[in-house]
PyMOL Python script that loads the backbone (N, CA, C, O; Angstrom):
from pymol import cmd

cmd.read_pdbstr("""\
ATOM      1  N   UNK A   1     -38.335 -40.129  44.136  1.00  0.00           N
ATOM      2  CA  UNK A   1     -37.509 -39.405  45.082  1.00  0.00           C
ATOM      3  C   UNK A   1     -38.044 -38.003  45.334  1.00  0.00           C
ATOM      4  O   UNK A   1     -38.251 -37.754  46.522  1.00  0.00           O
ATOM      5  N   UNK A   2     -38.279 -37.147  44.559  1.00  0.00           N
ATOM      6  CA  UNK A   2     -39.137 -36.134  44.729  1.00  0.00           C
ATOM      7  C   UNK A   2     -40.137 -35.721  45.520  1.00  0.00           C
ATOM      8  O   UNK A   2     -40.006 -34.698  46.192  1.00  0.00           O
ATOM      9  N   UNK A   3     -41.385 -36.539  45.546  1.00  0.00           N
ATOM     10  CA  UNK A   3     -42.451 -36.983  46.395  1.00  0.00           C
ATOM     11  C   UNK A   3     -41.807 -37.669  47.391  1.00  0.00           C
ATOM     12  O   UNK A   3     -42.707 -38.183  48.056  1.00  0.00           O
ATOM     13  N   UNK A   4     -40.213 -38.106  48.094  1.00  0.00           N
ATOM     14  CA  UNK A   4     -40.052 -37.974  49.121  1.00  0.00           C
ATOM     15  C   UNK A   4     -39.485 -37.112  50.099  1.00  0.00           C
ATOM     16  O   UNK A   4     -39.238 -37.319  51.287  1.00  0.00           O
ATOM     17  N   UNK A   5     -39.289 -35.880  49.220  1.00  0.00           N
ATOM     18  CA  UNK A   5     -38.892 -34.617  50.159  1.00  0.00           C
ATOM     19  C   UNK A   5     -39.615 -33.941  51.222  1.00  0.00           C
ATOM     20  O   UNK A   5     -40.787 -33.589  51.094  1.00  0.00           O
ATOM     21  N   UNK A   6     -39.009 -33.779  52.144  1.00  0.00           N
ATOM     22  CA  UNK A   6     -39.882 -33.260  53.275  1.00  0.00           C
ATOM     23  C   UNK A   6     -40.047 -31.819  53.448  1.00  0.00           C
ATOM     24  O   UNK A   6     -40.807 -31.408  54.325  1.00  0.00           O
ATOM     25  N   UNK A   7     -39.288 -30.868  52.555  1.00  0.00           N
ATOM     26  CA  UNK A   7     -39.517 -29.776  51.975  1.00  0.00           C
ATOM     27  C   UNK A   7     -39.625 -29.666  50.729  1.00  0.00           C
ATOM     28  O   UNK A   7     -39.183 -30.412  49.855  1.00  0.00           O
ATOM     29  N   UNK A   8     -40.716 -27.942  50.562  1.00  0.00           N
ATOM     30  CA  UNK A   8     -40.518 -27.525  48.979  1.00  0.00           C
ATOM     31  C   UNK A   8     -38.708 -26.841  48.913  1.00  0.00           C
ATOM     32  O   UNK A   8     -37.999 -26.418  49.826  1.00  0.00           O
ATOM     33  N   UNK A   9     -38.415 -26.998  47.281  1.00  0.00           N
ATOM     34  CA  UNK A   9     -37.592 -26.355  47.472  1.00  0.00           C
ATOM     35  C   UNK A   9     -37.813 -24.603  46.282  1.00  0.00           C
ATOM     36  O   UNK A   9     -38.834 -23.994  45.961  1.00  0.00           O
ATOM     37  N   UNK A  10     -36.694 -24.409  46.039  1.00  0.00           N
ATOM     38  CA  UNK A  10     -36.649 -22.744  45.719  1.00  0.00           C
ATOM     39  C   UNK A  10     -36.270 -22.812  44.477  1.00  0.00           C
ATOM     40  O   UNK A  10     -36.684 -21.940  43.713  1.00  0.00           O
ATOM     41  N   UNK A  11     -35.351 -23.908  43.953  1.00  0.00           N
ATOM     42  CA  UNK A  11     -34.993 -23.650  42.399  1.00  0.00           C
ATOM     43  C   UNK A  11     -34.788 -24.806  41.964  1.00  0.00           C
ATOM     44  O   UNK A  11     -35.254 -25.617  42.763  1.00  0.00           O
ATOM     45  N   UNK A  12     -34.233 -25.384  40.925  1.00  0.00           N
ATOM     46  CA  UNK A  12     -34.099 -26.672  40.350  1.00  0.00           C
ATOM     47  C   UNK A  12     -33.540 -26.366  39.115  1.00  0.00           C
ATOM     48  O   UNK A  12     -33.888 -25.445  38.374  1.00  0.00           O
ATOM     49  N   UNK A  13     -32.429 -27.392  38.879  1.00  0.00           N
ATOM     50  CA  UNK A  13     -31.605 -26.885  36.970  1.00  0.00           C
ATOM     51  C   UNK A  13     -32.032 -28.610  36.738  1.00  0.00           C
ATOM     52  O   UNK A  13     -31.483 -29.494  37.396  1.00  0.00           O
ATOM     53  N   UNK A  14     -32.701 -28.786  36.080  1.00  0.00           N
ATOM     54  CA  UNK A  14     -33.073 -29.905  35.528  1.00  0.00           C
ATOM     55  C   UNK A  14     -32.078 -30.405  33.929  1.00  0.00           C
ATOM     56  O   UNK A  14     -32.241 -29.957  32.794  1.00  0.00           O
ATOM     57  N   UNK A  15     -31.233 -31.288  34.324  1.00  0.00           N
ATOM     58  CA  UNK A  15     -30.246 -31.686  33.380  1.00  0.00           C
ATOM     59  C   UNK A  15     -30.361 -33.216  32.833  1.00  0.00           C
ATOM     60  O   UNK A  15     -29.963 -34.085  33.609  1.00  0.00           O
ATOM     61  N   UNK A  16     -30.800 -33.568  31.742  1.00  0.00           N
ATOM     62  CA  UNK A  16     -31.087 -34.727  32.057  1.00  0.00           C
ATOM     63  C   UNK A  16     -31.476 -35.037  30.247  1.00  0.00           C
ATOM     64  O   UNK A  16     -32.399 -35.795  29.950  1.00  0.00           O
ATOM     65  N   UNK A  17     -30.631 -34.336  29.180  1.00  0.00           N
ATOM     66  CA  UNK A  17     -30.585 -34.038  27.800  1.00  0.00           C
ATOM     67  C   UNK A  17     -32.045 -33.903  27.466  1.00  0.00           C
ATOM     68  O   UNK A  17     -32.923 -34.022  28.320  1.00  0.00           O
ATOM     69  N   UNK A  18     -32.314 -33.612  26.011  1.00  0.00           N
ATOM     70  CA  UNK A  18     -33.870 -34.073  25.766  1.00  0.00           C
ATOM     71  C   UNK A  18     -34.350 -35.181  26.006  1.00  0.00           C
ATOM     72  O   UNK A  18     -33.694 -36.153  26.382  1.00  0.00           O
ATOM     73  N   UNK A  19     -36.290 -35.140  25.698  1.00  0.00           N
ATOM     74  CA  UNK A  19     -36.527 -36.515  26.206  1.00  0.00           C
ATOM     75  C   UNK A  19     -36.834 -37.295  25.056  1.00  0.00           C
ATOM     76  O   UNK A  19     -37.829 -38.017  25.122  1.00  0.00           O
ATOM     77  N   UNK A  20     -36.140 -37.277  23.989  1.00  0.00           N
ATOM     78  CA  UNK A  20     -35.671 -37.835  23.307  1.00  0.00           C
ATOM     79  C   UNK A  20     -34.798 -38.942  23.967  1.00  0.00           C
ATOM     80  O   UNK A  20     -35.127 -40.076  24.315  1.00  0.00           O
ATOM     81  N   UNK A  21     -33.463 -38.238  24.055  1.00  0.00           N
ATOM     82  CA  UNK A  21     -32.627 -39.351  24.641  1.00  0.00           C
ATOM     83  C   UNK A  21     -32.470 -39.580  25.925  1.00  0.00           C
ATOM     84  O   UNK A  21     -31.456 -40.189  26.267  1.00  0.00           O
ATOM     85  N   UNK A  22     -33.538 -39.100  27.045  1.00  0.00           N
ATOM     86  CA  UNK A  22     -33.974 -39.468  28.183  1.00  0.00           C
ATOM     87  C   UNK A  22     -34.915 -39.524  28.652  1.00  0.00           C
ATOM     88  O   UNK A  22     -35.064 -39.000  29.756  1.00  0.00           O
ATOM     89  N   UNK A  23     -36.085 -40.264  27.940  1.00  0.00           N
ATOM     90  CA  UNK A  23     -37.580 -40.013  28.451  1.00  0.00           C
ATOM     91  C   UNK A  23     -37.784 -40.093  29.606  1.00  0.00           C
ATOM     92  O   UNK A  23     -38.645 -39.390  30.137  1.00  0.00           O
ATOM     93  N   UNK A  24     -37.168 -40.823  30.176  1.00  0.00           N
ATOM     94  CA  UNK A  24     -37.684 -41.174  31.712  1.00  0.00           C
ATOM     95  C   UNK A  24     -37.720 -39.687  32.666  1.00  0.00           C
ATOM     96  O   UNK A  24     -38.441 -39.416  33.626  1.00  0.00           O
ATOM     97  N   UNK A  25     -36.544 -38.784  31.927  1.00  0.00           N
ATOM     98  CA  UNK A  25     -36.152 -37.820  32.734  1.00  0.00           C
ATOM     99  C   UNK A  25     -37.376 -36.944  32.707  1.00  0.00           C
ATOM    100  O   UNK A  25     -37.823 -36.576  33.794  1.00  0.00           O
ATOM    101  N   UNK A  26     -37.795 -36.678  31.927  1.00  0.00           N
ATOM    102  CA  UNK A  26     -38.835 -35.263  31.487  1.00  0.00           C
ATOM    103  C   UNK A  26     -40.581 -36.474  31.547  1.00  0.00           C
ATOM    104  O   UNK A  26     -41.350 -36.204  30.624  1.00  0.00           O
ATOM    105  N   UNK A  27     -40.988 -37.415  32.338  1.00  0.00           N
ATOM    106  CA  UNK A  27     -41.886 -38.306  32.252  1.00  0.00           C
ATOM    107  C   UNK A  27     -42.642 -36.614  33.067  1.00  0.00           C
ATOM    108  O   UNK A  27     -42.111 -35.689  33.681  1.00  0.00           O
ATOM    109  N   UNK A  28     -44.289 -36.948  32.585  1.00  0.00           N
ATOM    110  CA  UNK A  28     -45.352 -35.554  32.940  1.00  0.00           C
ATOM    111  C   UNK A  28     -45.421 -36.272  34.575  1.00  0.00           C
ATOM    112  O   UNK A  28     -45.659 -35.468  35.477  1.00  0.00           O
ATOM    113  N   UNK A  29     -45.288 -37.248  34.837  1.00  0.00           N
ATOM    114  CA  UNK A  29     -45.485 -37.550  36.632  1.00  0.00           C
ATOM    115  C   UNK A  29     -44.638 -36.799  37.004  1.00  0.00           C
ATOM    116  O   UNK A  29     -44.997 -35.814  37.648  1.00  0.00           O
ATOM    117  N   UNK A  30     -43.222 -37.010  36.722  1.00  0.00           N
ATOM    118  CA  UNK A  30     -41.983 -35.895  37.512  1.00  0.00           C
ATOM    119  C   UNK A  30     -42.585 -34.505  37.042  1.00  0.00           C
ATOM    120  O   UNK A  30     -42.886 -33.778  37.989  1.00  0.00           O
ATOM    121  N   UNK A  31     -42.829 -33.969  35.754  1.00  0.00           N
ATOM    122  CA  UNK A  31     -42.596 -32.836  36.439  1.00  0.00           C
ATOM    123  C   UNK A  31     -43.945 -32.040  36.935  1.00  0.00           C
ATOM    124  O   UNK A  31     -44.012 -30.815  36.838  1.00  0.00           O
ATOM    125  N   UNK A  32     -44.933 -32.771  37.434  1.00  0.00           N
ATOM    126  CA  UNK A  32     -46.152 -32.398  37.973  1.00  0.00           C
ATOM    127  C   UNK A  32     -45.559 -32.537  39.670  1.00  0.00           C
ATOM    128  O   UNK A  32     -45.740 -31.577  40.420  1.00  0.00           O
ATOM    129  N   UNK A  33     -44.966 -33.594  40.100  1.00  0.00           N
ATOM    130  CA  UNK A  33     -44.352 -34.057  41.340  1.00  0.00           C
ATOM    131  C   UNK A  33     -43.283 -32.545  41.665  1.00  0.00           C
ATOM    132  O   UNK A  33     -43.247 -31.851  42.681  1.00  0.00           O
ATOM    133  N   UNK A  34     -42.703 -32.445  40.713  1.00  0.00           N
ATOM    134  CA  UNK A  34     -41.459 -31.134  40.477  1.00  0.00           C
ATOM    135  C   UNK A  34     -42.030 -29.956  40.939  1.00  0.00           C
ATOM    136  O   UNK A  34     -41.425 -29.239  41.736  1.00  0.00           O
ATOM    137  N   UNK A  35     -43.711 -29.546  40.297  1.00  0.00           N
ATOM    138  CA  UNK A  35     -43.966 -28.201  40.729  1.00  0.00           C
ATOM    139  C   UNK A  35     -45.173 -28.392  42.078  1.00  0.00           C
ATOM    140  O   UNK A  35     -45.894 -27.415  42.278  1.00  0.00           O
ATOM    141  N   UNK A  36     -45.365 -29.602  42.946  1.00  0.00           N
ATOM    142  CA  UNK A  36     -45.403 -30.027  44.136  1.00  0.00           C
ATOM    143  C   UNK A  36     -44.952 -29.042  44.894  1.00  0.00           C
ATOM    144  O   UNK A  36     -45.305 -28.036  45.510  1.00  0.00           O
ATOM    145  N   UNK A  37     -43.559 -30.048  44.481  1.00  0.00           N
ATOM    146  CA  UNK A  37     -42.774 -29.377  45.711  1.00  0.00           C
ATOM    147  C   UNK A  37     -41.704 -27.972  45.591  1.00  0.00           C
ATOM    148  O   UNK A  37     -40.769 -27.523  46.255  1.00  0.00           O
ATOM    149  N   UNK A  38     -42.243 -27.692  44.675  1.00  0.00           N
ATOM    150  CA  UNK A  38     -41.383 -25.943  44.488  1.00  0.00           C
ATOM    151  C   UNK A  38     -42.579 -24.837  45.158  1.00  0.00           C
ATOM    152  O   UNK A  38     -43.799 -24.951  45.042  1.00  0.00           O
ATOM    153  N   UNK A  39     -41.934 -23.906  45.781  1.00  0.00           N
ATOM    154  CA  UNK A  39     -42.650 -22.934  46.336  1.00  0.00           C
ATOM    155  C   UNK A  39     -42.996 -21.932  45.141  1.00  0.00           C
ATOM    156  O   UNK A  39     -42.548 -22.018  43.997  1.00  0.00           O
ATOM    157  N   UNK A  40     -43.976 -20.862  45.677  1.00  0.00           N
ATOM    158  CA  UNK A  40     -45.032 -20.242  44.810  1.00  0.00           C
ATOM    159  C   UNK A  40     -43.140 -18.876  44.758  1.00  0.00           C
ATOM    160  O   UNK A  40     -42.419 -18.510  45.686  1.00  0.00           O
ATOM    161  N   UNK A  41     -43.100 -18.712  43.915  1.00  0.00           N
ATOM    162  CA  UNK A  41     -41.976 -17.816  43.048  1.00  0.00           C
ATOM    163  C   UNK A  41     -40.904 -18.596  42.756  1.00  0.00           C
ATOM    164  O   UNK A  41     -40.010 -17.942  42.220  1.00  0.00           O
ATOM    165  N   UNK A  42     -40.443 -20.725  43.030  1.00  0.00           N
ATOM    166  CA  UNK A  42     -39.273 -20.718  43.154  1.00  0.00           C
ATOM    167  C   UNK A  42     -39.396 -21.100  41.514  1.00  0.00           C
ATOM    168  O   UNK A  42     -40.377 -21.116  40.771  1.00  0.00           O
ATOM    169  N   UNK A  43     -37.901 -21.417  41.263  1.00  0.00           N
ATOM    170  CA  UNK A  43     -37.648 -21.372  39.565  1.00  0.00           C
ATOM    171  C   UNK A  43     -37.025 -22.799  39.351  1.00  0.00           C
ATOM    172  O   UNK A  43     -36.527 -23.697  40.031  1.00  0.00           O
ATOM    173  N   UNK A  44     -37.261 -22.580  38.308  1.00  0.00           N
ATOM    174  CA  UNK A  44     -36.619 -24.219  37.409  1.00  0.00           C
ATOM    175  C   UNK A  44     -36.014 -23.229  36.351  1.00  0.00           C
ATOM    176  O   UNK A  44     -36.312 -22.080  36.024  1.00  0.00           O
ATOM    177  N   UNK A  45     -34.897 -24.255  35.877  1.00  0.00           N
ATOM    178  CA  UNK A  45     -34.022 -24.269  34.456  1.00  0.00           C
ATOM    179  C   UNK A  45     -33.857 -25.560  33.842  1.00  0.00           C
ATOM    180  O   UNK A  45     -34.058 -26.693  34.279  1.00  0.00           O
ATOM    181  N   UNK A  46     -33.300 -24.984  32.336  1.00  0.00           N
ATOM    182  CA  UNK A  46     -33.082 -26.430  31.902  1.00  0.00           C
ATOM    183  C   UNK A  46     -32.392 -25.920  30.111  1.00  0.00           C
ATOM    184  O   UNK A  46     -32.649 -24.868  29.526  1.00  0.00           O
ATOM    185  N   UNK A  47     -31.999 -26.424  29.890  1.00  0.00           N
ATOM    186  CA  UNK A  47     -31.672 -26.459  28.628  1.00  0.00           C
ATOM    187  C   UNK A  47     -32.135 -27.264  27.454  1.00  0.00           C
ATOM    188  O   UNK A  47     -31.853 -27.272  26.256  1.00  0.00           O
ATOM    189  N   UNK A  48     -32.942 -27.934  28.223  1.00  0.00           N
ATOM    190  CA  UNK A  48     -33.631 -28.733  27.121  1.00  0.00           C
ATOM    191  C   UNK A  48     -34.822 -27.615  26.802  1.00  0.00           C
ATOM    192  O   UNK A  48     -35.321 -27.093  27.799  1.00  0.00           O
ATOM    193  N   UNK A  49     -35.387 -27.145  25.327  1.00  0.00           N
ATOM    194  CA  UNK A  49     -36.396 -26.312  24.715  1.00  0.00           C
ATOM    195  C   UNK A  49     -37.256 -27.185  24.500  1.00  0.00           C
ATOM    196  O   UNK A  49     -37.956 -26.615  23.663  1.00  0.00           O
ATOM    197  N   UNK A  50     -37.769 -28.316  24.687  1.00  0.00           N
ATOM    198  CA  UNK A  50     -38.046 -28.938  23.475  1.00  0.00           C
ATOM    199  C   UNK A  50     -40.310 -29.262  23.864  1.00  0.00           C
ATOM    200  O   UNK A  50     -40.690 -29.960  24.804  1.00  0.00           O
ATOM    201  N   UNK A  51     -41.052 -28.728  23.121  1.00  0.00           N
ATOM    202  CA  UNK A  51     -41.992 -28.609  23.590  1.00  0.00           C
ATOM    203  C   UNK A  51     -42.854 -29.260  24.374  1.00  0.00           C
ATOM    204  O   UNK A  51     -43.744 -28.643  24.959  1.00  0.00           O
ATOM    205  N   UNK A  52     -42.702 -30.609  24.491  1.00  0.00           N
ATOM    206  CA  UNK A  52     -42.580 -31.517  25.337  1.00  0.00           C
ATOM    207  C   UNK A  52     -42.319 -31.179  27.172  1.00  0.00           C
ATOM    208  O   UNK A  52     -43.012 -31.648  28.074  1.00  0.00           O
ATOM    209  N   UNK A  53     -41.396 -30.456  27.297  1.00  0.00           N
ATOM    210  CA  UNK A  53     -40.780 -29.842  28.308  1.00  0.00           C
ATOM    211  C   UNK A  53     -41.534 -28.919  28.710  1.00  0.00           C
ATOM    212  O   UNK A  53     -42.151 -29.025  29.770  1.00  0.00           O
ATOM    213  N   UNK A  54     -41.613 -27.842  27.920  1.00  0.00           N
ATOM    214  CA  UNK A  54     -42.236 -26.375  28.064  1.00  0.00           C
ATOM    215  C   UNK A  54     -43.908 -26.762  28.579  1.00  0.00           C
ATOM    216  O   UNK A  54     -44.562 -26.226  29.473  1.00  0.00           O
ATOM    217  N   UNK A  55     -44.224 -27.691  27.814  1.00  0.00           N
ATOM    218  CA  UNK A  55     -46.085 -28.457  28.075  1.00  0.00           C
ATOM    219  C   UNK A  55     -45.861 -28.844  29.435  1.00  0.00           C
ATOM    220  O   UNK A  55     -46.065 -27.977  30.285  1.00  0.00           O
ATOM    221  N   UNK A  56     -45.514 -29.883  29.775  1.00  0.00           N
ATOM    222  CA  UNK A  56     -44.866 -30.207  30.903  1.00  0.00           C
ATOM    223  C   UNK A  56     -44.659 -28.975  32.458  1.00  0.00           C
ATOM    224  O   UNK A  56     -45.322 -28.839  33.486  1.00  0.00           O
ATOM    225  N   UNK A  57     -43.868 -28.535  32.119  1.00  0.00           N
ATOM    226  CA  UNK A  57     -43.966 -27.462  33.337  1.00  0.00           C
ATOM    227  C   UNK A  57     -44.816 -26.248  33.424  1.00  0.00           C
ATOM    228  O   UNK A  57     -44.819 -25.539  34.430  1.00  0.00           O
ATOM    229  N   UNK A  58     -45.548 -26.004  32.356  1.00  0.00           N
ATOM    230  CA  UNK A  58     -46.261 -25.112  32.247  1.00  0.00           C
ATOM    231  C   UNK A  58     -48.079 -25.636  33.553  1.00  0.00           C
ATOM    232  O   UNK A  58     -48.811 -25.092  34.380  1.00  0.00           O
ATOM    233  N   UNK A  59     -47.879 -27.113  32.795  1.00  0.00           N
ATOM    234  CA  UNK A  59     -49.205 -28.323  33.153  1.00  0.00           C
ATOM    235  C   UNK A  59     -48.579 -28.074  34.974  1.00  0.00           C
ATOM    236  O   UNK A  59     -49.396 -27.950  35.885  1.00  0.00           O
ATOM    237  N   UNK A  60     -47.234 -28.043  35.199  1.00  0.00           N
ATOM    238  CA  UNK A  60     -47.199 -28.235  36.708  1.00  0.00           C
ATOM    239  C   UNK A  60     -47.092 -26.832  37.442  1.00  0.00           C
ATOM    240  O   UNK A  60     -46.573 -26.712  38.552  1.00  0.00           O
ATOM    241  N   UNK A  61     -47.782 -25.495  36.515  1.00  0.00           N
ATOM    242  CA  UNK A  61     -47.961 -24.456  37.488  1.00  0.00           C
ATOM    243  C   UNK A  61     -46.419 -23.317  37.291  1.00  0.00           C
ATOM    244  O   UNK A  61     -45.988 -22.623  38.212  1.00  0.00           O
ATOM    245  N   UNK A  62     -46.002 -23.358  36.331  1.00  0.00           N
ATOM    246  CA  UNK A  62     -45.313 -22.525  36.476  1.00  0.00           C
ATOM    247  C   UNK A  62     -45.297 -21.997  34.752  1.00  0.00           C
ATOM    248  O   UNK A  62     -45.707 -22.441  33.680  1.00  0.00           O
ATOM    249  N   UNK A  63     -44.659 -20.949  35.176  1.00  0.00           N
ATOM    250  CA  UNK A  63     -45.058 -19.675  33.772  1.00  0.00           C
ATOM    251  C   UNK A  63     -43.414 -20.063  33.244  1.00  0.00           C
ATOM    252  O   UNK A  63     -42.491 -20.351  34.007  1.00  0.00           O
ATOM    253  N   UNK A  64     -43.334 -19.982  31.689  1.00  0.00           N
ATOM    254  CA  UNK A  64     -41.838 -20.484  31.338  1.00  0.00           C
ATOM    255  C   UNK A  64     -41.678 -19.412  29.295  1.00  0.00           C
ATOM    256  O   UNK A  64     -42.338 -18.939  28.369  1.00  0.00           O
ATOM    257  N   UNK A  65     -40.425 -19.632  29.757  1.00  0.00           N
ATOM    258  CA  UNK A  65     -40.370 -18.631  29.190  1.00  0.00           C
ATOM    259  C   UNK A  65     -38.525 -19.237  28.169  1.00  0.00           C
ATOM    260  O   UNK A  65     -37.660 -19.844  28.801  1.00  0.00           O
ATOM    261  N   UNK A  66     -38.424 -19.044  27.332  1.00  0.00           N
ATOM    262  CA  UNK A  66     -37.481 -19.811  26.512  1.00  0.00           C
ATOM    263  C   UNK A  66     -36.802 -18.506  26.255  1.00  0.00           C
ATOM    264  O   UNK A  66     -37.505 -17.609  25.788  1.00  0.00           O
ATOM    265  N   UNK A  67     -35.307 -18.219  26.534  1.00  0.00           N
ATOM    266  CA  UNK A  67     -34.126 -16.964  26.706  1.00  0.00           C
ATOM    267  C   UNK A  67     -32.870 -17.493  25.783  1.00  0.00           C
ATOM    268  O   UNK A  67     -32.562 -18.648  25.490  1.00  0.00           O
ATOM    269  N   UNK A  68     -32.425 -16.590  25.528  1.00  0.00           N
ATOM    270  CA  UNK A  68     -30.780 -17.130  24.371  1.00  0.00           C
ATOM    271  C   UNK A  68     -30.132 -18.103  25.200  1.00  0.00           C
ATOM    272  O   UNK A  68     -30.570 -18.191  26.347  1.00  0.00           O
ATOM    273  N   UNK A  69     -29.112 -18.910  24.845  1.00  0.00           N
ATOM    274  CA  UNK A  69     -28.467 -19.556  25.824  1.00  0.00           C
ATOM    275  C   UNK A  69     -27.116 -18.889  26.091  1.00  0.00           C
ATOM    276  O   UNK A  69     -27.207 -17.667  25.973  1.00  0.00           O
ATOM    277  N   UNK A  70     -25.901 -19.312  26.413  1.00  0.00           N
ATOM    278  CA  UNK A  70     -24.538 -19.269  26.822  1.00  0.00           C
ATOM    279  C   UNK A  70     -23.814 -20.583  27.163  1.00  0.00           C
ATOM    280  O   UNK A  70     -24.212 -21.609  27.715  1.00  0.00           O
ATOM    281  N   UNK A  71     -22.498 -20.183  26.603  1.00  0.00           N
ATOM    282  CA  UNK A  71     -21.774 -21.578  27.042  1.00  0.00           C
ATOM    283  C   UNK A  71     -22.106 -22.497  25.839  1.00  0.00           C
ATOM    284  O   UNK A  71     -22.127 -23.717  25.997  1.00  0.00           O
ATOM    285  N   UNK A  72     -22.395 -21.863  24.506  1.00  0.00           N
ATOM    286  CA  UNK A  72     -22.388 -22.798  23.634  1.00  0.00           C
ATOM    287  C   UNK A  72     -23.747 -23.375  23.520  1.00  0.00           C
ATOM    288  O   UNK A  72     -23.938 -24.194  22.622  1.00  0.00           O
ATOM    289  N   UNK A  73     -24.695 -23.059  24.299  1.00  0.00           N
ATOM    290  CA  UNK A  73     -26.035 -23.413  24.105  1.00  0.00           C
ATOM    291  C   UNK A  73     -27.018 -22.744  23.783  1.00  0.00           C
ATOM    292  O   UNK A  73     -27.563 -21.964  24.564  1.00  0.00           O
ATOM    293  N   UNK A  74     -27.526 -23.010  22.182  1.00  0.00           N
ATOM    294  CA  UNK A  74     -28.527 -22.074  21.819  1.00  0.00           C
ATOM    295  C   UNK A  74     -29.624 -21.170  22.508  1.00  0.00           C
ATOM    296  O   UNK A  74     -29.811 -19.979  22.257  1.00  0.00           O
ATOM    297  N   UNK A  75     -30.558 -22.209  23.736  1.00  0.00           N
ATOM    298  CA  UNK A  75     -31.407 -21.810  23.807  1.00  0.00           C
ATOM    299  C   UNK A  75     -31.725 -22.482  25.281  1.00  0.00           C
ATOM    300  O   UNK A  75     -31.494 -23.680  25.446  1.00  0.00           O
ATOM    301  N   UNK A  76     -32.290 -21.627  26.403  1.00  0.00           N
ATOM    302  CA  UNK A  76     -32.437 -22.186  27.530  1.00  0.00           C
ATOM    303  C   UNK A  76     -34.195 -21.981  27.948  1.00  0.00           C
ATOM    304  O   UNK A  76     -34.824 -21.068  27.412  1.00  0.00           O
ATOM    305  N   UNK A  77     -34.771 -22.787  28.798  1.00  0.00           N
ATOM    306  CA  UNK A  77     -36.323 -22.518  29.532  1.00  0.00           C
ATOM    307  C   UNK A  77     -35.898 -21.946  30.930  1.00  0.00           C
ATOM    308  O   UNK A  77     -35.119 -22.375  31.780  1.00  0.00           O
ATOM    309  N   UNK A  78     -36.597 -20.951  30.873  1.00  0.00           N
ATOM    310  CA  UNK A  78     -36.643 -20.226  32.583  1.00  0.00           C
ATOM    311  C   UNK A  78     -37.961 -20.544  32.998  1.00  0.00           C
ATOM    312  O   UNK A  78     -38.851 -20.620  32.152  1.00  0.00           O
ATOM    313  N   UNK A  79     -38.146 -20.700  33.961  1.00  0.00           N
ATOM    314  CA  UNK A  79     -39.739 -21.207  34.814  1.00  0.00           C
ATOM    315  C   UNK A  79     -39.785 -20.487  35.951  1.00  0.00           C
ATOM    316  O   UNK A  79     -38.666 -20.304  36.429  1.00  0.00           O
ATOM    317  N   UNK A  80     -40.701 -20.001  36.573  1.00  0.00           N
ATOM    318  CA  UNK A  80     -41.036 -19.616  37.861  1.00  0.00           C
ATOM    319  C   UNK A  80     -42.274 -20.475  38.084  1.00  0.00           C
ATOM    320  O   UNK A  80     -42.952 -20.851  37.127  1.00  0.00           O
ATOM    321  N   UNK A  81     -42.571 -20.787  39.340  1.00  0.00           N
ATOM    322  CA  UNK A  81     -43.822 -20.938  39.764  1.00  0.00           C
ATOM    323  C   UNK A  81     -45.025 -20.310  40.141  1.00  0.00           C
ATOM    324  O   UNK A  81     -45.184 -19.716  41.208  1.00  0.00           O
ATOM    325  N   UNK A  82     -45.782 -20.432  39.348  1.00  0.00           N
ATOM    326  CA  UNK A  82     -46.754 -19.306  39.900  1.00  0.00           C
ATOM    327  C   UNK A  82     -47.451 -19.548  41.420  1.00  0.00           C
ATOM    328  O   UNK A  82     -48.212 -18.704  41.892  1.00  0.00           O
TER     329      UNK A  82
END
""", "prot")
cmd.dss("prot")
cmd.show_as("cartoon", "prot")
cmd.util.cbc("prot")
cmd.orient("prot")
């Protein structure tokens, strides 16, 4: 679905637990497809830390950066695209 957007977009909160208990979600095709179609400054989030993730979006062009969480969640990834 991704690779069928007809625009980039600007941000993305990627929810989809670890890929532990959702591999399919965090697969390296999506998120290489993910920083496709994001424009050069737009951002991703996510709450999943898990290094797997961080490898992952880093591999699709964007700089990431792991911040305290809120709302009961230890620890969140911020991404921009470079």
């Amino acid at each position: 679905m991704v690779r069928a957007l007809t625009s980039s977009c600007e941000a993305w909160f990627l929810d989809g637990h670890g890929p532990k208990k959702n591999p399919s979600m965090w697969r390296h095709e999506l998120l290489l497809a993910i920083g496709e179609k994001t424009v050069a400054g737009g951002t991703c989030a996510t709450y999943t830390v898990a290094g797997e993730v961080r490898r992952g979006l880093i591999a699709a062009g964007f700089s990431v950066e792991q911040s305290p969480g809120f709302g009961g969640k230890k620890s969140v990834l911020k991404a921009i695209k470079l």
